[in-house]
Backbone of each chain as ProteinMPNN parsed JSONL, in Angstrom:
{"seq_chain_A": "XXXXXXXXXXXXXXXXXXXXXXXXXXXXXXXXXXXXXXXXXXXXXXXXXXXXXXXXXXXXXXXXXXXXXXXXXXXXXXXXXXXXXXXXXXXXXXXXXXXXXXXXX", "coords_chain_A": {"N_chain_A": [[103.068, 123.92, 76.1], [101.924, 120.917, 77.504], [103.655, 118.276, 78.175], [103.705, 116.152, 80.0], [102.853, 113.101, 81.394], [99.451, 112.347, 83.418], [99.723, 111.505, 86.787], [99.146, 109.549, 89.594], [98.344, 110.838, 92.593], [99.996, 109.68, 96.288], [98.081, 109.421, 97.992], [96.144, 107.843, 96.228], [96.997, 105.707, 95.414], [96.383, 102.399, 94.376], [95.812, 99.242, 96.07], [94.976, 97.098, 94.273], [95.177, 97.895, 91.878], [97.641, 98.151, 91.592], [99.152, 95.173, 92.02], [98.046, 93.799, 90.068], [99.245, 95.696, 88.195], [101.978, 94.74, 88.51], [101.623, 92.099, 88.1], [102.279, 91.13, 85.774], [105.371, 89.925, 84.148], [106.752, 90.939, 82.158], [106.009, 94.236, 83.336], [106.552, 93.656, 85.695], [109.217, 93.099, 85.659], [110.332, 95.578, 84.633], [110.466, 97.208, 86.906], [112.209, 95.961, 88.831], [114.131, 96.121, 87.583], [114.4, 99.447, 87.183], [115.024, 99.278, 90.361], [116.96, 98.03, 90.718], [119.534, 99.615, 89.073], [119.219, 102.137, 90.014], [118.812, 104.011, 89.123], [117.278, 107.079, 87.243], [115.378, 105.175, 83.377], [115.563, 105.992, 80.257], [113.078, 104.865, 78.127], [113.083, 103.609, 75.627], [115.564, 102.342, 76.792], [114.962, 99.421, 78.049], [115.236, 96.419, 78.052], [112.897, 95.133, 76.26], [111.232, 92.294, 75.87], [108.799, 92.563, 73.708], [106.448, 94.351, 71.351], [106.714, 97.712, 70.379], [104.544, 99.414, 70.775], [102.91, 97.84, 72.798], [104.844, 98.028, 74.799], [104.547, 100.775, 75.061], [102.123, 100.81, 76.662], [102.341, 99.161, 78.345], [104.49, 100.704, 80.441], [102.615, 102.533, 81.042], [100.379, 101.633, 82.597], [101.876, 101.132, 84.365], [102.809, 103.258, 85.334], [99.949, 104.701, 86.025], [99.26, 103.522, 88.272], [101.404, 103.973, 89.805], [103.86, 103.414, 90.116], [105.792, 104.315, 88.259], [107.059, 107.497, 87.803], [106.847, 109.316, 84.868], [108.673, 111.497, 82.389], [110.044, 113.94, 80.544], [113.153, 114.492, 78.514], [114.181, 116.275, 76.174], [113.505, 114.391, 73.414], [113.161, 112.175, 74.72], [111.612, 109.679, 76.922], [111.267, 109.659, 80.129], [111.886, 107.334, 82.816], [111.331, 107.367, 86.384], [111.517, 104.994, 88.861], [108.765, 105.411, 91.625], [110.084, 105.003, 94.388], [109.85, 106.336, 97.114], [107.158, 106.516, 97.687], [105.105, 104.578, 97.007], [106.751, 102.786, 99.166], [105.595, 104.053, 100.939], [102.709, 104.005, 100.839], [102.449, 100.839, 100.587], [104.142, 99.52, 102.689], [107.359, 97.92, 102.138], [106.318, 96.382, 100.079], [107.52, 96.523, 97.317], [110.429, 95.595, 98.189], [109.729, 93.069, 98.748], [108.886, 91.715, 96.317], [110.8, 92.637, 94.689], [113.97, 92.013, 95.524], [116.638, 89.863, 95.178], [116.864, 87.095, 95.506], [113.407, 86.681, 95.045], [113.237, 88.053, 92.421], [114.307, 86.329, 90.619], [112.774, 84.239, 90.726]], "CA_chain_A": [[102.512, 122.589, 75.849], [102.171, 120.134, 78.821], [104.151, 116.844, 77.552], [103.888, 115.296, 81.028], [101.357, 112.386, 81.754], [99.111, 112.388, 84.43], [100.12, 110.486, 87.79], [98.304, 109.563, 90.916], [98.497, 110.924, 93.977], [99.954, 108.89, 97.217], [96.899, 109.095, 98.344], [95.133, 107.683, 95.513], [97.48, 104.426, 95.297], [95.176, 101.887, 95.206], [96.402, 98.142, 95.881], [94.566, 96.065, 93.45], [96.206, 98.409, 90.652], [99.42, 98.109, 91.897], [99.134, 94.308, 92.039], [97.39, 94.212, 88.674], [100.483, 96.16, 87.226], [103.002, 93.564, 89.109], [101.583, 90.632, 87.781], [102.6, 90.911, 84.83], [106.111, 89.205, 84.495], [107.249, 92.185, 81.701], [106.093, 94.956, 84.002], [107.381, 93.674, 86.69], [110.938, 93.404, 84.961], [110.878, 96.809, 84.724], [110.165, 97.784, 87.91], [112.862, 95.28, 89.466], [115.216, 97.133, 87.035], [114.464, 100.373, 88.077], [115.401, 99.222, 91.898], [118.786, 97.162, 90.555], [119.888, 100.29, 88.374], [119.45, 103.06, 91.306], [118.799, 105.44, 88.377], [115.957, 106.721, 85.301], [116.139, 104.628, 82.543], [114.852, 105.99, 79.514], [111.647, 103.691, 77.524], [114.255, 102.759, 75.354], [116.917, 101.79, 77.761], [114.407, 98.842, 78.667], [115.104, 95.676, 76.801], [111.946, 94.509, 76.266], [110.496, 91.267, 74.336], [107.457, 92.903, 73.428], [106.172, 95.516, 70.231], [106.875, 99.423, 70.833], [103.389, 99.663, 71.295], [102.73, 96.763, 73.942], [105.854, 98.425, 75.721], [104.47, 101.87, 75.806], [100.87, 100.176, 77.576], [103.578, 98.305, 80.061], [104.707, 102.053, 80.967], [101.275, 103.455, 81.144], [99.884, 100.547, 83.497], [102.883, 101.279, 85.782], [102.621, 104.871, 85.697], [98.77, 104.924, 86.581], [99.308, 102.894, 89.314], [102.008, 104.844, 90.97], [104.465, 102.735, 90.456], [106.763, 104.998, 88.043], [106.594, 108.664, 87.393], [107.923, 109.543, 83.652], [109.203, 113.028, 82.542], [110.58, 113.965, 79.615], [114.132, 114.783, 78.749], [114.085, 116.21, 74.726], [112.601, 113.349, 72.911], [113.631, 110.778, 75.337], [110.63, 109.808, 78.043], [112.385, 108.79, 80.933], [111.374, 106.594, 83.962], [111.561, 107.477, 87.49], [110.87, 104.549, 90.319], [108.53, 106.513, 92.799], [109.989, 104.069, 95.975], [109.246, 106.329, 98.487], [106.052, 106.712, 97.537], [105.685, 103.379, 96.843], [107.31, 102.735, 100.428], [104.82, 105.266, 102.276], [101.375, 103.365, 100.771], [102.625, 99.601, 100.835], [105.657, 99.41, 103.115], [107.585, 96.215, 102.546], [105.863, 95.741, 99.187], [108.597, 97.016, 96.392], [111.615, 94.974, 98.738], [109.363, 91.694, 98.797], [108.932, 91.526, 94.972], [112.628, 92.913, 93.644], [115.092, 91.253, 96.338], [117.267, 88.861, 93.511], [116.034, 85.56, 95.172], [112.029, 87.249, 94.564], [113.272, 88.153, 91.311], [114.645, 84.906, 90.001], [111.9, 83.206, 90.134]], "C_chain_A": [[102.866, 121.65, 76.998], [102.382, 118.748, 77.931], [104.107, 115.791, 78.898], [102.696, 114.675, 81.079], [100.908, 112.626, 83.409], [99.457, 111.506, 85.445], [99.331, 110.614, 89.024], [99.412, 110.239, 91.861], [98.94, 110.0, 95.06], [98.844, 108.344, 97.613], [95.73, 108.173, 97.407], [95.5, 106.023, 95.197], [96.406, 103.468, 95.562], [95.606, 99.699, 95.177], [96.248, 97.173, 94.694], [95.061, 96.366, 92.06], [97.219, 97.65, 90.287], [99.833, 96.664, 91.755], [99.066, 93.524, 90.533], [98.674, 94.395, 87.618], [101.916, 94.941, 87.093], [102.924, 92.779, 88.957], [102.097, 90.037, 87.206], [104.473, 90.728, 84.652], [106.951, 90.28, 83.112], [107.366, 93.481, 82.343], [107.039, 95.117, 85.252], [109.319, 93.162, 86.949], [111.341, 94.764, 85.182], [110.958, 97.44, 85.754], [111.58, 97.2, 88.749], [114.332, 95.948, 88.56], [115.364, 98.101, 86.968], [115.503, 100.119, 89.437], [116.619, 98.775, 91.412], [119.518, 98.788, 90.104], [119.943, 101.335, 89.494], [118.847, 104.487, 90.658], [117.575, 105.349, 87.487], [116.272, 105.991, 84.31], [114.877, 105.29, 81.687], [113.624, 105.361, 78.618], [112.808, 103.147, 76.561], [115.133, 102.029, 75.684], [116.374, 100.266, 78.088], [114.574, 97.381, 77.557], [113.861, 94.698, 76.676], [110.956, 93.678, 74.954], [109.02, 91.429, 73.792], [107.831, 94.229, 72.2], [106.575, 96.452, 71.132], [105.089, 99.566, 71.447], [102.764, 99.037, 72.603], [103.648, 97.924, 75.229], [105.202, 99.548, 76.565], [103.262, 101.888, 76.664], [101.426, 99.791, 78.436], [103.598, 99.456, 80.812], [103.377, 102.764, 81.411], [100.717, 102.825, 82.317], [100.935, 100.824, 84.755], [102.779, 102.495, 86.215], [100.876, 105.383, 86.65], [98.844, 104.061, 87.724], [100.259, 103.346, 90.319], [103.073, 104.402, 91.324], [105.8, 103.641, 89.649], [106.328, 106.514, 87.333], [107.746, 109.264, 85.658], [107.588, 110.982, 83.179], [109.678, 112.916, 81.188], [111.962, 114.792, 78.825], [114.457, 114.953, 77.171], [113.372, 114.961, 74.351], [112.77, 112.316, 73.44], [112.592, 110.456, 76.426], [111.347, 108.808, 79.042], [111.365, 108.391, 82.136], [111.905, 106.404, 85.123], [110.756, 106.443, 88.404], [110.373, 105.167, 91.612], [108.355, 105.475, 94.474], [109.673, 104.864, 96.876], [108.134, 106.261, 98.6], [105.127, 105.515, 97.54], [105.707, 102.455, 98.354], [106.127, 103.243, 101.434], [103.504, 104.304, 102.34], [101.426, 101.861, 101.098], [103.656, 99.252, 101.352], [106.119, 97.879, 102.929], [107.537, 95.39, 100.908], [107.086, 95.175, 97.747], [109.626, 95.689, 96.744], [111.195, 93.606, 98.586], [109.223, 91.056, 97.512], [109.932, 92.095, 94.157], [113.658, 92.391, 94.739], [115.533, 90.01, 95.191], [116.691, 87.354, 93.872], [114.08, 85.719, 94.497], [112.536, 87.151, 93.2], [113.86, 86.912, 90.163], [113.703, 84.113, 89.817], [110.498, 83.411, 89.578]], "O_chain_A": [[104.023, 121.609, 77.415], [101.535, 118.248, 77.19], [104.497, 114.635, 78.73], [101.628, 115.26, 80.904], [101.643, 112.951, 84.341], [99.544, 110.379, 84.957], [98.909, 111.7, 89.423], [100.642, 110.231, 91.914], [98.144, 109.065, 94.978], [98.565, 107.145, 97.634], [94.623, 107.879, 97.857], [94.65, 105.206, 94.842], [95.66, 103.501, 96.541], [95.591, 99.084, 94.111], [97.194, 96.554, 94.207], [95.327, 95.509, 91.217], [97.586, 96.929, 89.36], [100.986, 96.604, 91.329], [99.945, 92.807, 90.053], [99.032, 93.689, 86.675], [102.547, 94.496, 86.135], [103.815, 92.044, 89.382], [102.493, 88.89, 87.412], [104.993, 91.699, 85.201], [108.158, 90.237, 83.35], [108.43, 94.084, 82.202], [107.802, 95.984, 85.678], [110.138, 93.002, 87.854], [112.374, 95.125, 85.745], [111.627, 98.467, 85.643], [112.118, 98.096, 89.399], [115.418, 96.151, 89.105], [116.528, 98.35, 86.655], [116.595, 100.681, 89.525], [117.533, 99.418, 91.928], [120.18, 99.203, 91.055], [121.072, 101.328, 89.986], [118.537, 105.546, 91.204], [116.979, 104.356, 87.07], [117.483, 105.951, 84.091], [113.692, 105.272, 82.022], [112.994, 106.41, 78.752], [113.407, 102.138, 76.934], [115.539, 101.095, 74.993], [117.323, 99.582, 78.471], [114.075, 97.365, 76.432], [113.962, 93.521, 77.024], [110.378, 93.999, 73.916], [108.261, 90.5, 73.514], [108.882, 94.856, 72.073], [106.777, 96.261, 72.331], [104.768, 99.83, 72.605], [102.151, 99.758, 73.391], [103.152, 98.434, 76.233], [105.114, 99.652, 77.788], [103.169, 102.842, 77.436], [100.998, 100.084, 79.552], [102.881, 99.49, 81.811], [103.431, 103.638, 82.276], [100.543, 103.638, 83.224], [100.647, 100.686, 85.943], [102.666, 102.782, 87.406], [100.754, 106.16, 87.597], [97.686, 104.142, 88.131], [100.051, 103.18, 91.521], [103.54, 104.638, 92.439], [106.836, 103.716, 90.309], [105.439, 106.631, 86.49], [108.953, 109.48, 85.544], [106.544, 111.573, 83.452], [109.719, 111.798, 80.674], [111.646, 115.942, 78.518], [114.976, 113.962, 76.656], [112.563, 114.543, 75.179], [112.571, 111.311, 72.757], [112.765, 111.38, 77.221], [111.806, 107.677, 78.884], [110.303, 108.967, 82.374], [112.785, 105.557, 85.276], [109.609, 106.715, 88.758], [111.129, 105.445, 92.543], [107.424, 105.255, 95.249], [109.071, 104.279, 97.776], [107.769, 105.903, 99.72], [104.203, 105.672, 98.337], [104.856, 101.607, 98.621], [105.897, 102.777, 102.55], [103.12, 103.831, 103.409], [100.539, 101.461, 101.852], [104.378, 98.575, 100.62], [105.535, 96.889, 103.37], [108.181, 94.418, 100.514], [107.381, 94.048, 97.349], [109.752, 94.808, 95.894], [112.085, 92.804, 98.303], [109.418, 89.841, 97.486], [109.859, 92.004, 92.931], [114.678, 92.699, 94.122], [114.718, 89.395, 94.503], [116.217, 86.57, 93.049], [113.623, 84.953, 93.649], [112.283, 86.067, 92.674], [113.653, 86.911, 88.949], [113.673, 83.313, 88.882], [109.874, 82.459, 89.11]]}, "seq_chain_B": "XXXXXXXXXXXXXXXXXXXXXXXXXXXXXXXXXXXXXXXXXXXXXXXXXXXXXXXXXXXXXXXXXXXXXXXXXXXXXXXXXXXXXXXXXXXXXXXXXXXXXXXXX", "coords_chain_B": {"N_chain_B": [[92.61, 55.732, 101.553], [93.395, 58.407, 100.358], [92.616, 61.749, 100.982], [93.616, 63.562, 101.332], [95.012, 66.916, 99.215], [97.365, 67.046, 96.852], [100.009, 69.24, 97.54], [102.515, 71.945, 96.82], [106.342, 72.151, 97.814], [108.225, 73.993, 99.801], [110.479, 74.473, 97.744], [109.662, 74.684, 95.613], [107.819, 76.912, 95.167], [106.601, 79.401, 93.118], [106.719, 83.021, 92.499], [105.477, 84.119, 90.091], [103.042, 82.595, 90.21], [102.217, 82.823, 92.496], [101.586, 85.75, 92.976], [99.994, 85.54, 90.816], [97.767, 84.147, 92.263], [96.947, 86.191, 94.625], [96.697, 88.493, 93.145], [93.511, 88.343, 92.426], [91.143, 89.968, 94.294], [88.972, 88.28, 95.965], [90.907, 85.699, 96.446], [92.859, 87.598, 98.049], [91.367, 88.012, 100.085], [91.154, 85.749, 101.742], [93.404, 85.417, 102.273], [94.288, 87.545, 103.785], [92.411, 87.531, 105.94], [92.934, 84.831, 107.133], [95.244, 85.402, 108.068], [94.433, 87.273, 110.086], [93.007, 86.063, 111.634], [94.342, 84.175, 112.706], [94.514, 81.055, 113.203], [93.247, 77.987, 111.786], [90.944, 77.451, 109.53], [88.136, 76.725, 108.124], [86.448, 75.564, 104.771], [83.854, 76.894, 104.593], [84.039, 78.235, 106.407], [84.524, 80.895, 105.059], [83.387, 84.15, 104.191], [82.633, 84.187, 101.132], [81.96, 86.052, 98.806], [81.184, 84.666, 96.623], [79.973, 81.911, 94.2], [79.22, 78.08, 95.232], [81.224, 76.401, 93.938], [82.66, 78.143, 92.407], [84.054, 79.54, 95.271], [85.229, 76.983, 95.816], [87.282, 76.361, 93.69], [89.192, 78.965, 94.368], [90.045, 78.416, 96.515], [91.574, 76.288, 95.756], [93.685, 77.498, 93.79], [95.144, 79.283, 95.802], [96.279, 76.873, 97.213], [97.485, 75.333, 95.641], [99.432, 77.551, 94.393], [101.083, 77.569, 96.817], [99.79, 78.974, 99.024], [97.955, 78.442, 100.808], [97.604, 75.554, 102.932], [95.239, 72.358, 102.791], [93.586, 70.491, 104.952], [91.598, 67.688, 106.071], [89.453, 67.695, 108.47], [87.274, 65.643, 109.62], [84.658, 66.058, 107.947], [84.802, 68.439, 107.171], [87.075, 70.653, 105.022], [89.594, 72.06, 105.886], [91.553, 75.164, 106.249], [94.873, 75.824, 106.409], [96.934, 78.775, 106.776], [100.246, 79.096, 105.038], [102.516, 80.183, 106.428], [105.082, 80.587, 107.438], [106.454, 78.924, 105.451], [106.115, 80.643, 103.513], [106.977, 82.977, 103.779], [109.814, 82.553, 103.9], [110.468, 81.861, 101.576], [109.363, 84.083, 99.932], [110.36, 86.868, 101.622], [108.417, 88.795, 103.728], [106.534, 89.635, 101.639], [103.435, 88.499, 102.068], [103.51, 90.096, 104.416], [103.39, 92.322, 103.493], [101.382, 92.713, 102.028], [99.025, 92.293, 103.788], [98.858, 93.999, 105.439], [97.162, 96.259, 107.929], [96.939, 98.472, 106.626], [97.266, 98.055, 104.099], [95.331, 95.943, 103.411], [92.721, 97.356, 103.199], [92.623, 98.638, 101.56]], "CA_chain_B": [[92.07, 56.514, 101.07], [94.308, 59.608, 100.518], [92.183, 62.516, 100.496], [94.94, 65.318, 101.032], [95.362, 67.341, 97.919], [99.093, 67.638, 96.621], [100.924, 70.762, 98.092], [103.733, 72.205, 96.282], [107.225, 72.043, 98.601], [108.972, 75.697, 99.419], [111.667, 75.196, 96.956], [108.701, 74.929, 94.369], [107.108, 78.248, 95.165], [106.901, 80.4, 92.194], [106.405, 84.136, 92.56], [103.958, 84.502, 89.318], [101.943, 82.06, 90.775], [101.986, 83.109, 93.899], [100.852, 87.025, 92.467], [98.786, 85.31, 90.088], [97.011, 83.532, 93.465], [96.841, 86.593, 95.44], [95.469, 89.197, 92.814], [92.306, 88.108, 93.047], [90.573, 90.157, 95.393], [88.568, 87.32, 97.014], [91.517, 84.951, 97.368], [93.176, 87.928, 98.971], [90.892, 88.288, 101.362], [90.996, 84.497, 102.329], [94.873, 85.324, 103.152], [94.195, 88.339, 104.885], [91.839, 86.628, 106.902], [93.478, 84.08, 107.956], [96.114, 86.598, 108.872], [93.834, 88.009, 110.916], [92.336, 85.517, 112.599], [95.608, 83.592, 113.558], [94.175, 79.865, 113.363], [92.942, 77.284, 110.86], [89.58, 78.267, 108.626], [87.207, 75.634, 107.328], [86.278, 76.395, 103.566], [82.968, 77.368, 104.964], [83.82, 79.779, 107.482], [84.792, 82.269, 105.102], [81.978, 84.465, 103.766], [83.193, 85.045, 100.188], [80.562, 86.199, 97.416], [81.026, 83.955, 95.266], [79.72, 80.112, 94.287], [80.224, 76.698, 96.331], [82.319, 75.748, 93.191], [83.698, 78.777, 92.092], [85.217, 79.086, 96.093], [86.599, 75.528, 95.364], [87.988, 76.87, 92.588], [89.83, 80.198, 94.569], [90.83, 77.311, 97.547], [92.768, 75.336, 94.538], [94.952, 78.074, 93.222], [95.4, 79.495, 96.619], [97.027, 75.625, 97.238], [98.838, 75.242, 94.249], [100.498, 78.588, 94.905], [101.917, 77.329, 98.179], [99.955, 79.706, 100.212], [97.521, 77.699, 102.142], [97.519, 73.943, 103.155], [94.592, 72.281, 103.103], [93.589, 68.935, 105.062], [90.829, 67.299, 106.773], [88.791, 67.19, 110.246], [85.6, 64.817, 109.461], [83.9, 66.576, 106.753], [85.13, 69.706, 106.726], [88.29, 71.083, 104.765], [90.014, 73.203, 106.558], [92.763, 75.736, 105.887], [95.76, 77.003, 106.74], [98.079, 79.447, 106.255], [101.514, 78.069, 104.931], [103.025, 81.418, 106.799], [106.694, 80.4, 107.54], [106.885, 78.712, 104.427], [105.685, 81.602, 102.592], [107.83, 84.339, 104.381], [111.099, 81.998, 103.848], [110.605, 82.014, 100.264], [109.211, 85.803, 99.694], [110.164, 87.702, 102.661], [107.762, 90.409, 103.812], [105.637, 89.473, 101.003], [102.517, 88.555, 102.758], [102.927, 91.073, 105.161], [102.993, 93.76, 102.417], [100.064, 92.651, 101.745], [97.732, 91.848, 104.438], [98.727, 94.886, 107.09], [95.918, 97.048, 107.806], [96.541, 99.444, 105.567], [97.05, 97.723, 102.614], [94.328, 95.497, 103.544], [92.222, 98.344, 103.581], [92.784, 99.759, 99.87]], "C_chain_B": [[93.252, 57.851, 101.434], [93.293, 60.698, 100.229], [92.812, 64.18, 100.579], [95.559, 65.487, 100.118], [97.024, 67.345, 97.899], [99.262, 69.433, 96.996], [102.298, 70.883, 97.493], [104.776, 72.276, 97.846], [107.59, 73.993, 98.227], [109.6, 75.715, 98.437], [110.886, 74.896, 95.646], [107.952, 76.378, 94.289], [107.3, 79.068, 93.884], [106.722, 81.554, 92.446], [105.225, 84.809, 92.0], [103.049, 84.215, 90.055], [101.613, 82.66, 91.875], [101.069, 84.638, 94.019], [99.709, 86.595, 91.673], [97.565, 85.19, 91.329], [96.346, 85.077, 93.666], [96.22, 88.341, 94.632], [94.571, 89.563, 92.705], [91.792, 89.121, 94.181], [90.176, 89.335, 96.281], [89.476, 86.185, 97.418], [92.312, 85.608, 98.39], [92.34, 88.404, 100.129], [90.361, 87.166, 102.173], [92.529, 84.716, 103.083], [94.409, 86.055, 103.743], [93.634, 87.766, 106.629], [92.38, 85.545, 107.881], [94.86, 84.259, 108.651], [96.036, 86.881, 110.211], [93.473, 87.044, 111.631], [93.437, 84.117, 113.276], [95.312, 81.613, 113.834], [93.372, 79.636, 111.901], [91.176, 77.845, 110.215], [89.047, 77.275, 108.286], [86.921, 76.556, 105.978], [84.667, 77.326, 103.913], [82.629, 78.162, 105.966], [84.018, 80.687, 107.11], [83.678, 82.859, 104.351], [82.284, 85.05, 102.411], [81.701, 85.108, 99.163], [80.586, 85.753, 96.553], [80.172, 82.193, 95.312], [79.965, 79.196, 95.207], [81.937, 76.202, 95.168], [83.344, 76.882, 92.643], [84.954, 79.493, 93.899], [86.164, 78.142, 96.349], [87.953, 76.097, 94.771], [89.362, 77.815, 93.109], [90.853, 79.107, 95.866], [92.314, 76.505, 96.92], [93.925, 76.156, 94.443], [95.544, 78.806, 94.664], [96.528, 78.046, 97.065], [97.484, 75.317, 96.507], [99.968, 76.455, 94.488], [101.386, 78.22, 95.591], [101.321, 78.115, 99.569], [98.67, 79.307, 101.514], [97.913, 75.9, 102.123], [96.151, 73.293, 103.801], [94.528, 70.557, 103.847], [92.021, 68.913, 105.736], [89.972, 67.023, 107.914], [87.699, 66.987, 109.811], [85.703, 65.029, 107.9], [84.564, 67.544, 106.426], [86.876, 69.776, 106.434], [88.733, 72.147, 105.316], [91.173, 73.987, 106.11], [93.729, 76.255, 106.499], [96.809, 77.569, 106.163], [99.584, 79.103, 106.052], [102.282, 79.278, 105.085], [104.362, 81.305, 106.29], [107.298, 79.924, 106.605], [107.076, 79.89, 103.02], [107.106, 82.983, 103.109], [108.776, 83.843, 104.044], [111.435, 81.957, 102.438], [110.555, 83.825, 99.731], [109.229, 86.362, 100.855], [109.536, 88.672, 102.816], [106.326, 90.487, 102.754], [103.682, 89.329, 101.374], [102.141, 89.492, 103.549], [102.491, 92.777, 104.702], [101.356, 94.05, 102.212], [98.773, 92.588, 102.374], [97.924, 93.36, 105.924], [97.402, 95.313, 106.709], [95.536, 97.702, 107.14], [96.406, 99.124, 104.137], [95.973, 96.916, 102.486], [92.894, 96.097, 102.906], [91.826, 99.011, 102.314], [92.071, 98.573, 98.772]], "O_chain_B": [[93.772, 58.112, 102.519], [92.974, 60.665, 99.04], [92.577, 65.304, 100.136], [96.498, 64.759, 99.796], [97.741, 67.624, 98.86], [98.647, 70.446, 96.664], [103.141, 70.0, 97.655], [104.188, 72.426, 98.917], [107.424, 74.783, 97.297], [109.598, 76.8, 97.854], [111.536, 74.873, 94.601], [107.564, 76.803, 93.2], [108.473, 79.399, 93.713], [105.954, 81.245, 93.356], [104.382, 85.538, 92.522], [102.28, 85.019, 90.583], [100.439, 82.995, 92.03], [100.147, 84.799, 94.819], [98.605, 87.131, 91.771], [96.61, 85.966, 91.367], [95.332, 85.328, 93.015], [95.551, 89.169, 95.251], [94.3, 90.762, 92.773], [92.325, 88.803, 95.244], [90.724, 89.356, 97.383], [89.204, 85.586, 98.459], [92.638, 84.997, 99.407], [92.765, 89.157, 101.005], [89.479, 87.28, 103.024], [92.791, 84.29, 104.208], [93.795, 85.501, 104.655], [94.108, 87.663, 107.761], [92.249, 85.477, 109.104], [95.416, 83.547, 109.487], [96.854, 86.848, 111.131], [93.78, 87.362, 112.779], [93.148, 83.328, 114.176], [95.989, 81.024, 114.675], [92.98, 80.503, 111.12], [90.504, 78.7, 110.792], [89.992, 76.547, 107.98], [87.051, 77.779, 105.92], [84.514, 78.425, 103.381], [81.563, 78.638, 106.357], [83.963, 81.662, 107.86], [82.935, 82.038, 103.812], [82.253, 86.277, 102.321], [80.764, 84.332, 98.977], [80.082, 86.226, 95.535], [79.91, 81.538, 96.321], [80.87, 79.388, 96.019], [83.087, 75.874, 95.459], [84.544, 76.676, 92.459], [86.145, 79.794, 93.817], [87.301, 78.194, 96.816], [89.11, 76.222, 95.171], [90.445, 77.635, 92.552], [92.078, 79.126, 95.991], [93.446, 76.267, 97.34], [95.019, 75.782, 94.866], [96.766, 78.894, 94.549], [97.702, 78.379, 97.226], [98.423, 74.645, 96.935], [101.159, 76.249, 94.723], [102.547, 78.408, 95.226], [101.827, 78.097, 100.691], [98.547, 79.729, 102.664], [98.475, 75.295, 101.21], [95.846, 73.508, 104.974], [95.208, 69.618, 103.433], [91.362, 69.941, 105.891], [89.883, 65.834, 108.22], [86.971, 67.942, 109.539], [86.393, 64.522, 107.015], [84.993, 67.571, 105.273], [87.748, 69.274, 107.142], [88.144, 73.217, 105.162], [91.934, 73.289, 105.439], [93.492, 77.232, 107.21], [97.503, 77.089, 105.268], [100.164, 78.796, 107.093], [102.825, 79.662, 104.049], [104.796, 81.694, 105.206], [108.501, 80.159, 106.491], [107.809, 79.935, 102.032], [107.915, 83.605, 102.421], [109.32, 84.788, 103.473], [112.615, 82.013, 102.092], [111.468, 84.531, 99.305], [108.116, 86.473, 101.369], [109.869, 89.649, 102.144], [105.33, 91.175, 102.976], [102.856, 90.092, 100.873], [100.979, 89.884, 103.657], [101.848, 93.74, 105.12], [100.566, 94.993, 102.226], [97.687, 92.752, 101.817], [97.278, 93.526, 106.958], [96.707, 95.016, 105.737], [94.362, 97.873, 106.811], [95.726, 99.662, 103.264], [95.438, 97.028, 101.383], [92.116, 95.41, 102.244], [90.876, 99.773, 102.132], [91.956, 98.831, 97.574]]}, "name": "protein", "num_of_chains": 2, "seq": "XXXXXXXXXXXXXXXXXXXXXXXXXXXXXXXXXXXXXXXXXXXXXXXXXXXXXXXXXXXXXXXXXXXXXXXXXXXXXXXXXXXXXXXXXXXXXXXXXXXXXXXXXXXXXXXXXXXXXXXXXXXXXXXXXXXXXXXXXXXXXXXXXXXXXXXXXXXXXXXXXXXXXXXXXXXXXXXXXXXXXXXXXXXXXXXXXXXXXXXXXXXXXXXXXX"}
């Protein structure tokens, strides 16, 4: 049984997604906590002021965009930041929107 | 007669806003532009596909953001890029956004 979701390609990154995904001021929590943390954080691990359901659309919107690749670890779906990848299509981008003064405001 | 719109100051810059601004496809391709072309823009030099009023419209939140400054010669409004202000607040930010390649996507 394939439990893994589908994920773009580098190649397939496409900016207006990625932007799209980042707008959003929940998404882009998570993403900026990815980069602080260094590590996966499970969908749970994420404290987020939104429904379970809202949450797992947050994750989905980030994932199709190429922004995190999630895996699954027994019943736990965990969330990998794909920075190099990330890094390779928009260099600059990731560091200009999670740096703590960026993220403060 | 004051006819120069209010401009937010750097230490007003928000980030949303500033993503909100620059989502847009067609206002990002008023920054790019004026990226690219390294000098001031009249609202009517850029060739966007949209309305007279709905480019008003993309000029506004682009200047509320913080990321152009608009003023006056005669008739025509002209624009520019509020670069150094913009980079000093979100470093790299702009340029994430407007290289070639990301341009491009």
């Amino acid at each position: 049984m394939e439990r893994t979701p589908p994920h773009p390609e580098v190649s397939q990154f496409d900016l207006q997604q990625v932007l799209e995904a980042l707008v959003d001021p929940v998404r882009r929590s998570v993403v900026t906590r990815l980069v602080a943390a260094g590590e996966d954080i499970a969908c749970g691990g994420f404290d987020m002021p939104v429904s379970k359901s809202t949450a797992t659309h947050h994750f989905k919107v980030l994932r199709e965009a190429g922004l995190i690749r999630q895996y699954y670890v027994g019943t736990s779906r965990m969330n990998a930041l794909r920075r190099a990848e990330m890094d390779q299509a928009f260099p600059g981008l990731l560091d200009a929107l999670t740096t703590s003064r960026a993220a403060a405001r």
